[in-house]
N, C-alpha and C positions, 0 to 999 in steps of 0.2 A: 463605549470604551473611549477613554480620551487618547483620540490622537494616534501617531503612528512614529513613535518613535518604542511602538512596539509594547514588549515585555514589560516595560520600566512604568509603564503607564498604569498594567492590569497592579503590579506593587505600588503604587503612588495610591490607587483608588482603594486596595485591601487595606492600605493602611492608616487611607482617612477613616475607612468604615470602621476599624478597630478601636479608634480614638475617637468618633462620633458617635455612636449606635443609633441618636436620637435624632442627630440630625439627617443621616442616611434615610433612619426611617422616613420625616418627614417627606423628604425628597420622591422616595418612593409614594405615598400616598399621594401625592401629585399627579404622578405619573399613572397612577391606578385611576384616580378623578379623572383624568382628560380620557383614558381609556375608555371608562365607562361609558362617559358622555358620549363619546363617541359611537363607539359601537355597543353597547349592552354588558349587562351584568355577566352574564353565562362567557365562561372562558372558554368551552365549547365550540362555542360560535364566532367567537372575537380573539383574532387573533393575535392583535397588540394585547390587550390583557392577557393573556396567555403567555405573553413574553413579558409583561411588568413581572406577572406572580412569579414567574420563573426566576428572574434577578432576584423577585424579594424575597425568593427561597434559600437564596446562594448566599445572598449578606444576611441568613439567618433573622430576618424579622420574622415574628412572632403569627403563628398563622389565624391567633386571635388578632394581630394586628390589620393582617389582609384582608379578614371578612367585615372588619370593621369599616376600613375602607373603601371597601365595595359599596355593601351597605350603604354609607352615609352618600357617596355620588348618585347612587340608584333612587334615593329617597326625592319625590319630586318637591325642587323648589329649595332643597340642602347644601351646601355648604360651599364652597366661593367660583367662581368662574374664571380657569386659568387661561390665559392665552400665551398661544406658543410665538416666541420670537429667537432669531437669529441673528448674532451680531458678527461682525468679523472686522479684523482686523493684525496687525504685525506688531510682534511683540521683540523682547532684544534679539539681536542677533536677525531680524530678519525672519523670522518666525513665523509662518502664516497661521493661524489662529482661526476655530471658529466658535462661537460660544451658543450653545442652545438653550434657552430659558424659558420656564413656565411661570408666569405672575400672573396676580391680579394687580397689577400698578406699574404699568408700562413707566412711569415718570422715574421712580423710585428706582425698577431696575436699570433703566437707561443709564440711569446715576451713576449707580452701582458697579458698572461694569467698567464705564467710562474711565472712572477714579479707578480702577486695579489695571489696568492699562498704563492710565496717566502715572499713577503711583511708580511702578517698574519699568519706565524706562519704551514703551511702546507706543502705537497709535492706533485710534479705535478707528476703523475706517467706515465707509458708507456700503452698503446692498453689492453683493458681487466686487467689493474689491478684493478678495482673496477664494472667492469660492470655484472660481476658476481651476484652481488648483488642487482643486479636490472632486472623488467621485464619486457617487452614490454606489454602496456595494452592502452587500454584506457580511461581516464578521463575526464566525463564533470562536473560541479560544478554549480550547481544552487542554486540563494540567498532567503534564510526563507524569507525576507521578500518581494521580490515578489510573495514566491509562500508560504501560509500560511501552508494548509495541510499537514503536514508530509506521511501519510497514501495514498493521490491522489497521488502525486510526486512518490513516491514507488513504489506505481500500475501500474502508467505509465510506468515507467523508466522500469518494470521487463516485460511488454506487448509488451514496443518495442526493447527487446530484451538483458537488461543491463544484467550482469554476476554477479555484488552486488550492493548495497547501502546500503551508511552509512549518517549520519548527527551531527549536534551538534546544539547551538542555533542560528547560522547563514548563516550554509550554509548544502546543500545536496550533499553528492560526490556520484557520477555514475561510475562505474566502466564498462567496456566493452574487449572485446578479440579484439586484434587489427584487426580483418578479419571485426570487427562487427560495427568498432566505426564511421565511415560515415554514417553506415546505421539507428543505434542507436539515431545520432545527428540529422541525417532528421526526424526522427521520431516523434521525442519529437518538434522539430520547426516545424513540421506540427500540433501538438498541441497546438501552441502556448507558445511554453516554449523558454526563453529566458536563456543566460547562462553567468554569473560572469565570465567563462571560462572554455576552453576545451583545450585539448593537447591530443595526440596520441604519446605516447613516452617512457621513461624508470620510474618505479615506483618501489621505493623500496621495497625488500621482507623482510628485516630486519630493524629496527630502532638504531639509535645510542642515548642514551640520557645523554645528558649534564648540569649538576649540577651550575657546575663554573659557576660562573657572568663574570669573566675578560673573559674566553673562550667564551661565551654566545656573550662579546661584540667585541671577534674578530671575531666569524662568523659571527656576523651582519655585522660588516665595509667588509668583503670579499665578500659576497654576496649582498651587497652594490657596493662595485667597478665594479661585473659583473656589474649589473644591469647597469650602466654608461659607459661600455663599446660599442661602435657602434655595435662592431662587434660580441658579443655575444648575442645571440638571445634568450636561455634558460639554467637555469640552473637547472641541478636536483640532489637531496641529501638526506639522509636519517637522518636528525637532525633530533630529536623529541623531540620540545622546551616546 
């Protein structure tokens, strides 16, 4: 999920997907590729896969799409070799920023990233100059309006083992220790909970909050440009809109 200025993020990402379809998917077959590699085809077994299919069920790809791209990762000597990288950096207003990327062309993305930075007003910085600021957790986000109860979701979430929850009027965030967050996610989908979205990744310990409207609408267009980019997969940020 990008970032932690919350709610505004899980509607920024529904509604690239909405206007993308093609390119979400893409994104996700990447993400299913590194899986594989990693750990095996059997989602049984492999528990990142387990959580790609799971996203790539919620943005509605095609579940001929996901056996395809099982499939073609699983196939030896098949289709491209992604590598994971992390860029980070402060965007307007102060903004800590971190951007996760899977490519085959470290040169290209480097570019890539560098120029959406440069473009709006920010600076890409070098390894740990913002990660600081951020904590490895985990996050699932469940939507009020499938699941009514404020008070059940809670109970649940703290019975199969969440660390916090928090809510507002449209969504519940679940919180977990990264050691916990597969085990947490089975949990709650063994009860039938279904989830807007989930991430196991960097979440901010501080918030940066931004006033400016012009600043407002250059972090939109920047986090906008990720969002279109192929090769970034997530981004996360401590804007608190």
């Amino acid at each position: 999920m990008s970032g932690h200025s919350k709610w505004s993020n899980i509607k920024r990402k529904k509604e690239a997907a909405d206007a993308a379809k093609g390119a979400v998917y893409t994104k996700l077959a990447k993400e299913i590729a590194v899986a594989v590699k990693a750990g095996g085809p059997d989602p049984a077994g492999n528990s990142r896969l387990k959580d790609v299919i799971s996203k790539a069920k919620a943005a509605n790809m095609p579940n001929d799409n996901i056996n395809r791209a099982i499939k073609k990762a699983a196939g030896a000597g098949e289709g491209d070799d992604y590598e994971e990288i992390t860029y980070e950096g402060y965007g307007p207003g102060g903004v800590a920023i971190m951007v996760r990327a899977l490519t085959n062309n470290r040169n290209r993305t480097a570019a890539d990233v560098r120029h959406i930075f440069d473009k709006n007003g920010g600076n890409l910085g070098v390894g740990g100059s913002v990660s600081f600021l951020f904590e490895e957790k985990g996050v699932i986000v469940i939507s009020r309006e499938d699941f009514e109860d404020e008070d059940t979701v809670m109970g649940d979430a703290l019975d199969c083992g969440a660390a916090d929850f928090s809510a507002d009027d449209e969504y519940y965030e679940i919180i977990t220790a990264p050691e916990d967050y597969y085990q947490v996610k089975d949990a709650l989908e063994a009860k039938g909970y279904t989830f807007a979205d989930s991430n196991l990744g960097p979440v901010a310990t501080t918030t940066a909050k931004v006033d400016d409207e012009e600043t407002c609408e250059k972090l939109e267009k920047m986090l906008d440009m990720m969002d279109d980019n192929e090769d970034i997969q997530e981004v996360y940020h401590n804007w608190e809109s």
